[in-house]
Every structure is written in structure tokens, then in C-alpha cells.
C-alpha positions as CSV (number, residue, x, y, z in Angstrom):
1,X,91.8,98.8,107.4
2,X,91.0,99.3,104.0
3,X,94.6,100.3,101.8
4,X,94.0,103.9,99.9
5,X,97.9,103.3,98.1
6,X,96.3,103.6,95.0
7,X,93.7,105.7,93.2
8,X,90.8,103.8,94.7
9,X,89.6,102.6,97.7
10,X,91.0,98.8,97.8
11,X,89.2,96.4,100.3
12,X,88.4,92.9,100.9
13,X,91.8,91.6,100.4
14,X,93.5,91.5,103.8
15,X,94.8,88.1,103.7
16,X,96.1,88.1,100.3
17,X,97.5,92.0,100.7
18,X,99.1,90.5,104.1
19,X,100.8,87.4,101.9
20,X,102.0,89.5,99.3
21,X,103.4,92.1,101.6
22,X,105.3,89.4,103.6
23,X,106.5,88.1,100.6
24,X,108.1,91.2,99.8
25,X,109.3,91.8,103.1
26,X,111.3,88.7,103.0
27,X,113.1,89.9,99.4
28,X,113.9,92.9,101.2
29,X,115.5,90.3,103.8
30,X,117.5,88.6,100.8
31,X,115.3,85.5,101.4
32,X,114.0,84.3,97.7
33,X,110.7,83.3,96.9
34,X,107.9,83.0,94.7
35,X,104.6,84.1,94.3
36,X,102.2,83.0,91.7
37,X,98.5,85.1,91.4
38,X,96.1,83.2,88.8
39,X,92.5,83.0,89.1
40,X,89.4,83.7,86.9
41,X,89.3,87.2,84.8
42,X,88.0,89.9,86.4
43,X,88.8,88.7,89.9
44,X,90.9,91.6,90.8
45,X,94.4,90.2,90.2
46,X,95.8,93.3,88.5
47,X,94.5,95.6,91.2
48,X,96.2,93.4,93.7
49,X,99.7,93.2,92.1
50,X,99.3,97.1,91.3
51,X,98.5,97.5,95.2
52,X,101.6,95.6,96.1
53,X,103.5,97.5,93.1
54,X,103.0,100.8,95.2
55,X,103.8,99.3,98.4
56,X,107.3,98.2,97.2
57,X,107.9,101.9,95.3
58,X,106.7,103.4,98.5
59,X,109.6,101.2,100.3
60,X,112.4,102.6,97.3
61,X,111.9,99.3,95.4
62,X,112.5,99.5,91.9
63,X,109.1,97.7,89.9
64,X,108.7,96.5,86.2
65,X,105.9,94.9,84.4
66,X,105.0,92.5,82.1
67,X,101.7,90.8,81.3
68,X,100.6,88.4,78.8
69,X,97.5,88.4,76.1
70,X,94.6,86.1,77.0
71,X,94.5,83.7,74.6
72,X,98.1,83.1,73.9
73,X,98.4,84.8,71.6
74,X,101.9,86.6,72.6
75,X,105.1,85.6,71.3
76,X,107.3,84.1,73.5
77,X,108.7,85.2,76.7
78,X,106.6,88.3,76.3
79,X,106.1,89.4,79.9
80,X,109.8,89.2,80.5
81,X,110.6,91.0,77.6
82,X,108.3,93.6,78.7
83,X,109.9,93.6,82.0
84,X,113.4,93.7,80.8
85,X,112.7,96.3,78.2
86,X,111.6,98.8,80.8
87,X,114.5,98.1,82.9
88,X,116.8,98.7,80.2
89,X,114.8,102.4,80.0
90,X,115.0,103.0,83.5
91,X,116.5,106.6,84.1
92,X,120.4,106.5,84.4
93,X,119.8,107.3,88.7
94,X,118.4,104.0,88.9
95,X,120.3,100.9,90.3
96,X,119.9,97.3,89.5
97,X,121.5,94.8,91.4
């Protein structure tokens, strides 16, 4: 069944949507883990990870983002400075543990 989370229609991903979603379930668990999406551009790797992103706010998760510039042409560390920036701008309700 074709996921409608986000703003369009999102199908043809099952098995990836199914791997991402179990790895999430399992950081919900307090199991640790890793998940590494890389591939040619235009593949659909940011709709994926923003699929995923509304699964885990739907679930109370709180979700940051970073990306990096193609090229490499970003200073250092950029995503996670992106990341860690919005965190640090989160409203005062949320928790980070």
C-alpha cells in the first residue's frame, strides 16, 4: 500500500520504507544502529528520508536535518552543524535525551 505521510503520493519503495521503518523501530527499542542512504542524484533519497522523517514525528519522535552541498563544497561538519543548530532552536517543550 502506497504511503500518503507526506504531500504526495509515495510508492515503489516498500522494501527500503520497510528497512528504514525497522530501523527506527529498534531506536525506539534502545537498540543502536545505523543507516546509510547514498545513491545517484535524483534517485529519490530525500523523499525517502523525508517519508521516514514523518513517520518518526507521527510516533512523538523529535527530527533534525542536515544535508551537505554536492560538490564539497561545505565547510566541515556542516550537516551536523545544521542538525545541532536546530536542536539548539527547538521550542523550550521539547526534550532531548
Amino acid at each position: 500500500m502506497p504511503s500518503v505521510t507526506g504531500t504526495d503520493l509515495f510508492v515503489g519503495r516498500e522494501r527500503e520504507m520497510a528497512e528504514l521503518t525497522a530501523a527506527f523501530e529498534g531506536a525506539l527499542d534502545g537498540r543502536g544502529g545505523f543507516v546509510m542512504l547514498a545513491g545517484e542524484p535524483g534517485i529519490g533519497k530525500t523523499r525517502l528520508t523525508e517519508e521516514l522523517a514523518a513517520i518518526a514525528k507521527e510516533r512523538g519522535a523529535l527530527v533534525t536535518w542536515g544535508s551537505c552541498f554536492e560538490g564539497g563544497s561545505a565547510p566541515p561538519y556542516w550537516p551536523w552543524t545544521q542538525a545541532i543548530r536546530s536542536l539548539l532552536t527547538e521550542p523550550s517543550g521539547a526534550t532531548l535525551t
